[in-house]
N, C-alpha and C positions, 0 to 999 in steps of 0.2 A: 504493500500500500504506500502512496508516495508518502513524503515526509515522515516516514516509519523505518527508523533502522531495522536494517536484517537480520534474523537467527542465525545464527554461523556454530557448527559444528565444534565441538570442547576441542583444540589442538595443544601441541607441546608448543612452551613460552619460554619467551626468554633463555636463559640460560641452557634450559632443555633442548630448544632449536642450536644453540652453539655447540652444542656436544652432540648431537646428530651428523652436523654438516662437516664437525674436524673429521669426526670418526667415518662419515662418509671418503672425506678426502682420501683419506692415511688408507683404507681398503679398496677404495675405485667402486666403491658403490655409488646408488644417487641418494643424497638427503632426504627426499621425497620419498623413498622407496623405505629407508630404514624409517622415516616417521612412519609410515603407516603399516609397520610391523611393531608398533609399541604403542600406537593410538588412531583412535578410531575418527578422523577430521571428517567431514563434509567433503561430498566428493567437488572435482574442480568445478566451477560458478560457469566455465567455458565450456563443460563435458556435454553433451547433447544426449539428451533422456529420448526416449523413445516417446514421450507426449510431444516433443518439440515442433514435430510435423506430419500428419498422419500421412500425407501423400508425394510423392516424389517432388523437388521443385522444378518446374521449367528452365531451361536457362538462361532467360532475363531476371528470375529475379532471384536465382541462385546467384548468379553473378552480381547484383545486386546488393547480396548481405553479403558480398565479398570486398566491397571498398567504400573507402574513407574518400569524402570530399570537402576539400573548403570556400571558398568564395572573400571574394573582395567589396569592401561598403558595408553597409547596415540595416541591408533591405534581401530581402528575398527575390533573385530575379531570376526572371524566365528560364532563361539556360539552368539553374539550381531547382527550377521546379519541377522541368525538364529530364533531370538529373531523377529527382526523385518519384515522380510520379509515373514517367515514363519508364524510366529506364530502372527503378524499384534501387536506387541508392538506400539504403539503411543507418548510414551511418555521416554526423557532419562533424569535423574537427573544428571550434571556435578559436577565434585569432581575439587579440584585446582590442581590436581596429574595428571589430566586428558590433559591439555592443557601449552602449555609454552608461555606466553605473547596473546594480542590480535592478533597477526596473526595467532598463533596458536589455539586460540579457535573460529576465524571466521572459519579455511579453516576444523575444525572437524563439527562444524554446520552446515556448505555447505552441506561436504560428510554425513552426518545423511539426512538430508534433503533431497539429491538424491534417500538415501536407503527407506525412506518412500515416496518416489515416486515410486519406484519401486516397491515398495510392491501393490502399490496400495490403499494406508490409504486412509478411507473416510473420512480425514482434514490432511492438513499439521502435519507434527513430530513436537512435538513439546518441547523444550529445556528447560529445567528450571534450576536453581540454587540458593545459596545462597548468597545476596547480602543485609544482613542487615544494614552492616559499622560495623568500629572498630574494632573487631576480629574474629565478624563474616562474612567476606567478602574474596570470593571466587577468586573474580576478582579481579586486583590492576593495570594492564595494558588495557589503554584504558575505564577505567571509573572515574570519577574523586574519591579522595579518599574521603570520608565519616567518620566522627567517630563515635560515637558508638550513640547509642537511647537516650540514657541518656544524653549526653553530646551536642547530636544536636535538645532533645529536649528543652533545657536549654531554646533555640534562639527564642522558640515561633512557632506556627503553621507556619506563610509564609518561614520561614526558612526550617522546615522540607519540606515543598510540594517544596520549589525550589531542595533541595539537594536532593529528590526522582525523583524529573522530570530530572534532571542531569543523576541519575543512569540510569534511564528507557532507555535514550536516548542514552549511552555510550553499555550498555545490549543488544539493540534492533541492533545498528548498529554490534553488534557481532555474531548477528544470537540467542540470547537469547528471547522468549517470555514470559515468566514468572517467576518470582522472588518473589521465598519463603520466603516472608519478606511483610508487616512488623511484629514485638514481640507485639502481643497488650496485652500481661501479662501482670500483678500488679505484683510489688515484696514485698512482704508484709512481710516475713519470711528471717532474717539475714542469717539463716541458709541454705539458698538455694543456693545450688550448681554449679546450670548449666544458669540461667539468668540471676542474676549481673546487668551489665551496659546494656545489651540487651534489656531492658524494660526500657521507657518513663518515668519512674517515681514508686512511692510507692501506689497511689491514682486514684481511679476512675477518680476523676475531673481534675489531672492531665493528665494523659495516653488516654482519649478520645478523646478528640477535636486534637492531634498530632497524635494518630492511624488513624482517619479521613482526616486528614493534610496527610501523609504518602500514603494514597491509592489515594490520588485525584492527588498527585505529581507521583505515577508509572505510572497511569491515561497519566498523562499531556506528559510523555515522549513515551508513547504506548504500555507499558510493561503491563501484567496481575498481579493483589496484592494476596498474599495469607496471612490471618491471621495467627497467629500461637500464644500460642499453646491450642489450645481447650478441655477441659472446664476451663481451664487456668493454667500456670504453676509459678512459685515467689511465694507459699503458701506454699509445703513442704518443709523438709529438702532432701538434698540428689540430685544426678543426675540418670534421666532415664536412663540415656545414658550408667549406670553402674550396675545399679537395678534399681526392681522396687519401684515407689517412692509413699508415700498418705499424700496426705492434709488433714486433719481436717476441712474443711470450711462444714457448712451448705448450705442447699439449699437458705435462707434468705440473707447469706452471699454470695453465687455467685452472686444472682441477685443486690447485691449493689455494687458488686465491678466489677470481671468479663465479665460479662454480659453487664453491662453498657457500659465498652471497644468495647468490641465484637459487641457490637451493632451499635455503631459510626460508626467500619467500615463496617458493613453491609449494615447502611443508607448511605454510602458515596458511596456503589457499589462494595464491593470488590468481587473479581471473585473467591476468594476461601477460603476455611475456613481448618485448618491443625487441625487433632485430633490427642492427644498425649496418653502417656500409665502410665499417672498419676492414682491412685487411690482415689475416693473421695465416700466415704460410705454414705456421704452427701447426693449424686443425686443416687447414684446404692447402696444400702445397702448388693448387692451380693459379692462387693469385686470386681467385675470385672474391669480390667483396662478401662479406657475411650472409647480408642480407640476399644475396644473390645465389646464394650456395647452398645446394642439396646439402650434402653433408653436415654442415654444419648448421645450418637451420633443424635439419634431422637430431643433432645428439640433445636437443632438449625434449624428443619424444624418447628417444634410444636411452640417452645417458640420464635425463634428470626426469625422465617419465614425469612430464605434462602434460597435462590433457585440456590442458584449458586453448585460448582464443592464442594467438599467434598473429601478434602487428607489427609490419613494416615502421620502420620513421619513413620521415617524410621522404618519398621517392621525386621530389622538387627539390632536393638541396644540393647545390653548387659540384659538390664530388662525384655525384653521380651525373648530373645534367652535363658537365664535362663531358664525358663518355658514351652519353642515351638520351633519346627521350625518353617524356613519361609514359608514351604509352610502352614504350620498349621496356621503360624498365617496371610495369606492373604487368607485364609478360611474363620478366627472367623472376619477378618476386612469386607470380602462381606458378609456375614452374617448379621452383623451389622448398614449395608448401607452406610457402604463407597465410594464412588464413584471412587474412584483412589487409589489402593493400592501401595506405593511407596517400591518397596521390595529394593533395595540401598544396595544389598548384594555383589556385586563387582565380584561376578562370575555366568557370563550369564548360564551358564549348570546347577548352582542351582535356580537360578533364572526360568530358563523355568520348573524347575521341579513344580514349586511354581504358573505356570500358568496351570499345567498340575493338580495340584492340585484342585482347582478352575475348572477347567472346570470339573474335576471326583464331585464337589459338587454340578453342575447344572444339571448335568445329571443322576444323584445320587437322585436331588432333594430337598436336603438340602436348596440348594439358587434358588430363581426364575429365569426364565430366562428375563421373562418382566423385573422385575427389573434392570438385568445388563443391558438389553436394556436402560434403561430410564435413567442409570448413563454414560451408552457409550454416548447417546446424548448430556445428558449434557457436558461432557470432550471437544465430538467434535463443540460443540459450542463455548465454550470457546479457543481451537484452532483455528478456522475460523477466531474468531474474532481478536487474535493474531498472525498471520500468518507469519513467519518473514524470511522463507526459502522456501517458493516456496512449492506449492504443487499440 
C-alpha cells in the first residue's frame, strides 16, 4: 500500500553479514548462498513468482519492462508518451532538471503513473532516481538531507539504516519507488575520479556491514535498493562518465574486496544490482567493458547467486558513446543479460530508436526472446512489489 513501509523477511545484520561475506571470500563461496544456509531472508524483491504474469508477454511490451528512459524539461512530451504508451516503457529514471521542489516531483509521478495506466503496463510505472546523499542527491525538497556514504558511514551501521529509512520514506511519499543507491564500491585507488566520498569507506570490512545497513534502511522506508556499481568501481583511475575506464584488480582481488560488499547486500535483499562500463581484464581478458560482458554480468547469477533485477548505468555516458551508440549499446547490454537497460539519453525519439533496436535483435535472433521474457518478469516483480502510483 503506498506510503506503507514493507514486510521484509528477518535477515542476518550487521556484524553477522560481515562474517558471512569474509568467510564467503576466504572459501570462494557466495555471501548470499552461505546466508541463506543459516537464515531464512525473503526471497529477492526482483525474483518473478509465478503470479507475476499469467500469460506469455508479447514482444512490445516484454521489451518494454526491459528499459529505462529519461527525458529532458519538466513536462511530459509526446515522444515520452510515445515511449510509454506505445511502445509499453515501464520504467523513467528522474534527473533534478526534471522537477522543481517536492510538489513538483509528486504531481510529475502522478501524471507518469496515469500514463502507465493507460498504457496498460502489466505492473505499475515505475520511478527511480538518484538518492545517494551528499552530492549525489537528486532530491533536497521533501527528503531529509543526507551527507555523503562516507561521512554517514563514519556513524556506524544503525545510523546508516535510520538515515536510509528517512530517505525511502520522504522518496516513497513523492511517488518514487526505487532509489539507485546505495555505492557498495571500495575506493581503493587515490586516483579515482568519479567515487570519492560516495563509497562507505577504503575496505571490504568497512563498506559491508553499512552497504547491508543501507539496503535494510530503503527496506524499512518501502523504497526498492539498487547496488551500484558492478563489478565494482574506487579501483581505477579516471571517470566513466568521460571515458572508458580499467582496473587492474584480479579475479582473487574482486572476490576479497568487491564481492565481499556486493554480497552483504545481496544477503541483506537488495532488489537490484547496477552494472557499470569499467574494464577489468581480471574477470573478461577480452577487454570488454563490464556492463557489456556475458561473463561477467553472469558471475552475479553464477558467483553471488542473485536473483533479483539487473540495471545497466547509464548506457549515455561519454565512455561508452565514444565507442557506440545507444541503440548499439542497449543491444551489446541485452545481449549480455541485462535485465533493465537504462538508456538516460534525454531524448525520447532517440531513445525509442534504441528500443527499436533491440526489438530488430530479437527478431533478428541475436537475443532470445525467452530470455527478455524472464528479465520482463523479473522488472515487473520488482515493481509490484514497489508500487507507489497506482496501477
Amino acid at each position: 500500500m503506498a506510503g506503507e513501509p514493507l514486510a521484509r523477511g528477518r535477515r542476518p545484520r550487521g556484524g553477522a553479514i560481515l562474517a558471512l561475506a569474509l568467510l564467503a571470500a576466504a572459501c570462494g563461496s557466495s555471501p548470499a548462498a552461505l546466508a541463506t544456509s543459516h537464515a531464512t531472508p525473503a526471497s529477492p524483491a526482483g525474483a518473478p513468482s509465478a503470479a507475476a504474469s499469467p500469460d506469455p508477454l508479447d514482444l512490445t511490451t516484454a521489451l518494454g519492462q526491459t528499459v529505462g528512459v529519461a527525458f529532458s524539461g519538466r513536462e511530459v512530451t509526446p515522444a515520452l508518451r510515445h515511449l510509454i504508451v506505445d511502445l509499453k516503457v515501464g520504467t523513467v529514471v528522474l534527473l533534478p532538471s526534471n522537477f522543481a521542489g517536492a510538489a513538483g516531483l509528486r504531481t510529475l509521478t502522478a501524471e507518469l503513473g496515469a500514463l502507465g495506466r493507460e498504457a496498460g503496463l502489466p505492473a505499475p510505472l515505475l520511478v527511480c532516481l538518484n538518492q545517494e546523499g551528499g552530492r549525489a542527491s537528486a532530491v533536497s525538497d521533501g527528503v531529509p538531507a543526507m551527507p555523503s556514504e562516507l561521512v554517514l558511514g563514519a556513524q556506524g551501521p544503525q545510523a546508516v539504516r535510520s538515515a536510509m529509512a528517512a530517505t525511502a520514506r520522504g522518496l516513497r511519499s513523492l511517488g518514487v519507488g526505487l532509489d539507485l543507491a546505495p555505492v557498495s564500491d571500495i575506493r581503493t585507488n587515490p586516483a579515482d575520479d568519479v567515487i570519492g566520498d560516495r563509497a562507505f569507506g577504503p575496505t571490504a570490512a568497512v563498506v559491508a556491514p553499512l552497504v547491508a545497513a543501507a539496503v535494510e534502511g530503503l527496506h524499512d522506508g518501502g523504497v526498492g535498493s539498487t547496488l551500484k556499481h558492478f563489478p565494482g568501481l574506487g579501483g581505477q583511475a579516471g571517470d566513466p562518465h568521460v571515458a572508458l575506464t580499467t582496473d587492474p584488480m584480479t579475479l582473487a582481488q574482486w572476490q576479497a574486496t568487491h564481492a565481499v560488499a556486493i554480497g552483504a547486500g545481496i544477503a541483506a535483499g537488495t532488489d537490484a544490482v547496477m552494472t557499470t562500463e569499467v574494464v577489468v581484464p581480471g574477470l573478461d581478458p577480452t577487454g570488454t567493458p563490464a556492463v557489456f560482458s556475458r561473463p561477467v554480468v553472469s558471475m552475479l547469477r553464477d558467483r553471488l547467486h542473485f536473483g533479483g533485477v539487473i540495471i545497466t548505468d547509464s548506457l549515455s555516458m561519454g565512455g561508452i558513446q565514444a565507442r557506440m551508440t545507444v541503440p548499439a549499446a542497449a543491444v551489446a547490454a541485452l545481449e549480455a543479460g541485462n535485465d533493465l537497460m537504462l538508456l538516460s539519453n534525454g531524448d525520447p525519439d532517440y531513445e525509442a530508436r534504441a528500443v527499436e533496436a533491440m526489438r530488430a535483435a530479437v527478431e533478428g535472433g541475436k537475443v532470445s526472446l525467452a530470455e527478455v521474457r524472464a528479465s520482463a518478469q523479473r522488472v515487473i516483480a520488482l515493481r509490484r512489489r514497489y508500487a507507489v502510483i497506482g496501477g
